[in-house]
C-alpha positions in Angstrom: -4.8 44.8 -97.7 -7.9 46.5 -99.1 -10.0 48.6 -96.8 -12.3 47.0 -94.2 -14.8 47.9 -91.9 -14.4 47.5 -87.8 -16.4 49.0 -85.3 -15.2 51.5 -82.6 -17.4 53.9 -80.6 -20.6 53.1 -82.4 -20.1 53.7 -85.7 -18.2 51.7 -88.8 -14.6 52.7 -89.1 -12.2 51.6 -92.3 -8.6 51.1 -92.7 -6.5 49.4 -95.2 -4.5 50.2 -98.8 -5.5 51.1 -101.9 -3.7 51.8 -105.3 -1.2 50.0 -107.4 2.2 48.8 -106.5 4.3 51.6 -106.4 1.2 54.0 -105.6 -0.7 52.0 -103.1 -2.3 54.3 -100.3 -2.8 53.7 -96.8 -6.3 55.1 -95.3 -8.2 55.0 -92.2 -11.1 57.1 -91.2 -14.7 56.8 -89.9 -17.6 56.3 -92.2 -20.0 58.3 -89.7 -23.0 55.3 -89.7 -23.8 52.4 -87.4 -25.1 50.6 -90.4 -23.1 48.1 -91.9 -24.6 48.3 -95.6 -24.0 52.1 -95.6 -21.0 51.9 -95.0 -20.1 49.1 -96.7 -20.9 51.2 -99.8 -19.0 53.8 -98.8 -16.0 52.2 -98.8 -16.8 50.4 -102.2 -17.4 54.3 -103.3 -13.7 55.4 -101.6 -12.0 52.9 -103.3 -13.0 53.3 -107.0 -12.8 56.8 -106.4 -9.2 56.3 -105.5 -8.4 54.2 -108.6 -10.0 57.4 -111.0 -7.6 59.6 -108.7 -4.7 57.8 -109.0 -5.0 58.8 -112.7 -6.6 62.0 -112.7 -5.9 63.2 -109.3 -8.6 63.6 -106.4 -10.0 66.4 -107.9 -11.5 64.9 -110.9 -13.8 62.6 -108.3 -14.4 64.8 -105.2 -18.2 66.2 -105.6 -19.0 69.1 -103.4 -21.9 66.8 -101.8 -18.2 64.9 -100.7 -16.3 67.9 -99.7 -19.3 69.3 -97.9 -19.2 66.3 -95.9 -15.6 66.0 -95.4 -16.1 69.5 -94.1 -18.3 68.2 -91.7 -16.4 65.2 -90.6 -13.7 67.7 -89.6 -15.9 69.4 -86.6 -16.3 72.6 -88.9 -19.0 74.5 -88.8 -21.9 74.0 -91.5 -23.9 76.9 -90.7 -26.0 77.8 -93.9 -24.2 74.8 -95.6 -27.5 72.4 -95.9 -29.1 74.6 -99.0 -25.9 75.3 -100.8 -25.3 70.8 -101.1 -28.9 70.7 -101.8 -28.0 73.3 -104.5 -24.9 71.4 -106.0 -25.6 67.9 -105.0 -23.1 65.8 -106.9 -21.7 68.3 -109.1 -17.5 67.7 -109.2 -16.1 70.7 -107.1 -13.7 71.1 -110.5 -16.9 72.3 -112.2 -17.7 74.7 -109.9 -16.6 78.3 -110.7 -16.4 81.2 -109.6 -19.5 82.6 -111.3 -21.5 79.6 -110.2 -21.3 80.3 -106.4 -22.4 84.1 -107.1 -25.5 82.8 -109.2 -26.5 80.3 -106.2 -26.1 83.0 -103.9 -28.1 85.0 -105.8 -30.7 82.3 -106.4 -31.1 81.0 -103.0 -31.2 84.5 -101.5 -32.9 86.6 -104.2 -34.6 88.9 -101.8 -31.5 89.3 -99.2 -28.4 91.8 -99.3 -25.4 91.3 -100.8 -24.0 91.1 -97.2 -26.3 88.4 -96.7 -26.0 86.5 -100.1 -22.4 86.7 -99.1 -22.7 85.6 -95.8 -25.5 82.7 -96.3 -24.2 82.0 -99.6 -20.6 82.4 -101.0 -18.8 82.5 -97.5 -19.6 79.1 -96.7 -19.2 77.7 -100.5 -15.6 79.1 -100.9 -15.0 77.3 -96.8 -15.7 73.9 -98.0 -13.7 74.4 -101.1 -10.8 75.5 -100.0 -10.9 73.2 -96.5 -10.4 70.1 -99.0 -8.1 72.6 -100.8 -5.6 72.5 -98.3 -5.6 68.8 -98.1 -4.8 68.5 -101.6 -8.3 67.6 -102.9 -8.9 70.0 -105.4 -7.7 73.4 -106.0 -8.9 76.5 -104.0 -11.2 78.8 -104.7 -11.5 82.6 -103.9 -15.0 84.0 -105.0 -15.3 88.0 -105.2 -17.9 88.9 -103.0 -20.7 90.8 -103.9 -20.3 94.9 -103.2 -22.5 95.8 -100.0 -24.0 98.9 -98.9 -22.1 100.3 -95.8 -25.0 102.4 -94.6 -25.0 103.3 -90.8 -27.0 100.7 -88.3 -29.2 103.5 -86.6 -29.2 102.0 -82.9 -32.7 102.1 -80.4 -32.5 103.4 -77.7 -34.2 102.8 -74.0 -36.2 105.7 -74.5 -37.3 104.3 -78.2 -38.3 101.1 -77.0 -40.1 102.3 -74.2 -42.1 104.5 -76.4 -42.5 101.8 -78.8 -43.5 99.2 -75.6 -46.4 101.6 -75.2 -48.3 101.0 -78.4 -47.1 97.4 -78.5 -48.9 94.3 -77.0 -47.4 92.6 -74.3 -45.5 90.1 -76.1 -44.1 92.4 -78.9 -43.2 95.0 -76.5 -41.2 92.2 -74.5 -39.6 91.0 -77.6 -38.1 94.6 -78.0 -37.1 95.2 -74.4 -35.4 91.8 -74.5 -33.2 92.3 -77.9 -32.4 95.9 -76.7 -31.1 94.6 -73.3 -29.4 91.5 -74.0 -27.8 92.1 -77.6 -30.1 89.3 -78.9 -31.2 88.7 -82.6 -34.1 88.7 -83.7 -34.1 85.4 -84.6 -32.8 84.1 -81.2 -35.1 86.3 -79.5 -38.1 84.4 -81.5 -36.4 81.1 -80.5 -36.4 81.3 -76.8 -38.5 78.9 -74.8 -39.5 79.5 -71.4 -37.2 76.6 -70.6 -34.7 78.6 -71.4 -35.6 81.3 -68.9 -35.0 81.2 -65.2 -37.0 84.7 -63.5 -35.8 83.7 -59.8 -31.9 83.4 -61.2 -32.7 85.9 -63.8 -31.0 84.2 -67.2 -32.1 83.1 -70.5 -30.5 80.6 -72.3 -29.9 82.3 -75.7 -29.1 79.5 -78.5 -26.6 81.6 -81.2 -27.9 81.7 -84.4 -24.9 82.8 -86.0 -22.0 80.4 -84.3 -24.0 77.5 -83.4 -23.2 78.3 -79.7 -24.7 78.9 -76.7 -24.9 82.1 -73.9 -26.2 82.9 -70.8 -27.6 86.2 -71.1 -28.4 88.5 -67.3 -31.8 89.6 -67.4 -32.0 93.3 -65.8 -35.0 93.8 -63.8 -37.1 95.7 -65.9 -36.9 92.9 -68.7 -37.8 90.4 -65.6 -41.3 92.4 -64.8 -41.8 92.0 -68.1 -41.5 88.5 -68.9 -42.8 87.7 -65.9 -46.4 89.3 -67.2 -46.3 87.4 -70.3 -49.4 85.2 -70.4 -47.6 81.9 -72.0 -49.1 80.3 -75.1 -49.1 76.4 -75.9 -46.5 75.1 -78.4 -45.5 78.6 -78.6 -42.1 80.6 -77.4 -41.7 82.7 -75.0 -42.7 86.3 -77.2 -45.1 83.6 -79.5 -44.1 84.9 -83.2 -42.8 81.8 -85.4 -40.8 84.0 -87.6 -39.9 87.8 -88.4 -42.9 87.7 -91.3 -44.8 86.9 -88.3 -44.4 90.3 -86.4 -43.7 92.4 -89.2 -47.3 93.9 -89.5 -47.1 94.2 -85.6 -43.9 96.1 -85.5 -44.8 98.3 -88.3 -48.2 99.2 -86.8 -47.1 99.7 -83.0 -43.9 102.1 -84.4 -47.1 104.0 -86.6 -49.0 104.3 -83.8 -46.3 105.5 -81.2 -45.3 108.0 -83.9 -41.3 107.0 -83.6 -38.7 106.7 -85.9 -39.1 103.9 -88.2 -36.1 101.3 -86.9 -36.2 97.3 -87.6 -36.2 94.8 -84.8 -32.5 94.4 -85.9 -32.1 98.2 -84.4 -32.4 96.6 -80.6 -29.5 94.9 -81.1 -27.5 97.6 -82.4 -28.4 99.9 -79.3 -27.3 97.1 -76.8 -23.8 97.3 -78.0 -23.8 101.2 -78.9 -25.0 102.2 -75.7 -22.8 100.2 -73.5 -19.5 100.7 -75.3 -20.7 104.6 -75.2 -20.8 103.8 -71.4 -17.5 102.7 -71.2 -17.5 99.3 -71.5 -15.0 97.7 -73.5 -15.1 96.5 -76.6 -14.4 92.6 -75.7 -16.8 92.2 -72.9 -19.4 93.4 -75.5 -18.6 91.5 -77.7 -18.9 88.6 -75.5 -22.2 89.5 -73.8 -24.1 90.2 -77.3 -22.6 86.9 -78.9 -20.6 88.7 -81.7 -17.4 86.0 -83.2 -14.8 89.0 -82.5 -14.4 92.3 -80.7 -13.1 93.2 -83.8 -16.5 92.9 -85.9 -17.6 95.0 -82.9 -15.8 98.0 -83.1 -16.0 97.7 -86.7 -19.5 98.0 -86.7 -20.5 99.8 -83.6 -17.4 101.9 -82.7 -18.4 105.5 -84.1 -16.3 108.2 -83.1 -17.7 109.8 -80.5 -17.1 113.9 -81.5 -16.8 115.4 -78.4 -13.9 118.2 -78.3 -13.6 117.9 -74.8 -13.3 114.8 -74.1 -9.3 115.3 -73.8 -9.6 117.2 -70.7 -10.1 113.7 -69.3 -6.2 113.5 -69.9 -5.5 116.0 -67.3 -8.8 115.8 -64.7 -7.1 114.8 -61.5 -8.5 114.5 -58.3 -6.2 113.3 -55.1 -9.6 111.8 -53.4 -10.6 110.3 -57.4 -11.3 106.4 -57.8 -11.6 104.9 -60.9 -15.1 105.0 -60.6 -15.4 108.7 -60.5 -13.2 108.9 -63.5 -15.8 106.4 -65.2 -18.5 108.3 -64.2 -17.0 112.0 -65.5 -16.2 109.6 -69.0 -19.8 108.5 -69.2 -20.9 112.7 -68.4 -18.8 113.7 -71.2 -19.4 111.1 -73.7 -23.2 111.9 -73.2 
């Protein structure tokens, strides 16, 4: 029976067999549309790509516009993925090498890192890949990434932003206080919206932009006062900067006039987690209040030996009338 189209949960399904006798292949699957010409076409398109398969195997047929789409179909996560189809488009995933994912890397992200041309760029390529890899689509990929600078993140601290608050307007100096004190990006601080923001309860909504996820962040009183002084701004967000170009000039200028060490927005962040694993909290609850994918990328990043000689004594301090919160607290004295 060749395929056909019937309709389950509002959208165009197919099912049916393709292929000669002998070689004929069952397949069923959704066709992601409500329209019946779309998908109509799209099963037109499945089954002569099946009959160019059957002689050459998938791989000579399967575009990356086609695996980046199958990648999607799958629930994956497409993060970054829209400018690297736009980039291919139709070209068979075959014809893709090595070499060409560096070079759109390179080209899409000319003035980024190589951590970030990795990450926007050649990370999510290679995923797509090699998820129709494993289902026998074409053949996998592994791209050598691009060799990145490990240079220390310098982290704020409360007394830096408070200095830098200072010199700031009210809106940048919020924008700070916020990323230092609830891990947020810079990006996601720039994206909040004061529906995201409840004073009385004291959250924000913080809308990942790394995972494509969502956290409720505690707002500590200080960052309340603060927001709750912000003069709000039609069709603006909450700190009412569009994008990082946007406060750029502002940031530089405020840090100039404060007369602090030159740190990037980006610096807030990396004193959220510093200072509270320096406090003693562990390295999976930070991880889960700042939105980081893995305790692991956390310590990686942020867990700097701290090198105080004396910090073994804590092996032997006993008290008989201790509690674990006087042994936290002697922790945090000797860690300062």
């Amino acid at each position: 029976m060749p395929l056909t189209l019937y309709w389950r949960g509002g959208v165009y399904h197919y099912r049916g067999t393709v292929g000669p006798r002998g070689k004929r292949k069952h397949m069923r699957g959704s066709c992601y549309t409500s329209e019946k010409d779309i998908a109509t076409r799209q099963i037109a398109e499945l089954e002569a790509n099946y009959w160019k398969g059957n002689f050459d195997g998938p791989g000579a047929v399967l575009t990356f516009r086609q695996a980046a789409a199958i990648y999607r179909g799958a629930g994956k996560p497409d993060d970054f993925l829209t400018p690297i189809e736009n980039h291919f488009k139709d070209t068979l995933v075959k014809d893709i090498s090595k070499g060409a994912i560096q070079m759109m890397a390179r080209e899409l992200y000319p003035n980024c890192t190589a951590a970030s041309q990795n990450r926007l760029g050649i990370t999510p390529a290679q995923a797509v890949i090699n998820f129709c890899a494993d289902s026998e689509l074409c053949s996998p990929i592994k791209v050598p990434r691009f060799k990145e600078d490990k240079k220390v993140k310098i982290p704020a601290t409360l007394a830096w932003v408070e200095a830098f608050m200072t010199e700031a307007s009210d809106h940048l100096g919020a924008f700070a206080l916020f990323m230092y004190l609830t891990g947020a990006r810079p990006g996601e601080a720039i994206d909040l919206q004061w529906d995201d923001v409840d004073l009385t309860e004291r959250t924000a909504l913080i809308r990942e932009t790394k995972q494509s996820k969502e956290r409720v962040s505690n707002l500590p009183a200080p960052l309340v006062a603060a927001l709750a002084n912000l003069p709000r701004v039609e069709g603006r967000g909450v700190f009412v900067y569009k994008s990082n170009d946007d406060l750029d000039s502002a940031w530089d200028a405020a840090i100039e006039r404060a007369k602090i060490k030159r740190l990037t927005p980006h610096c807030c962040r990396h004193g959220f987690a510093t200072d509270l694993l320096r406090r003693g909290v562990d390295v999976i609850t930070v991880a889960w209040l700042g939105g980081w994918k893995d305790a692991g990328q956390v310590l990686r990043t942020y867990g700097h030996a701290n090198k105080n000689p004396k910090l073994n004594d804590l092996l032997v301090t006993h008290n008989e009338h201790s509690n674990q919160g006087v042994a936290d607290k002697a922790l945090i004295h000797l860690v300062k």
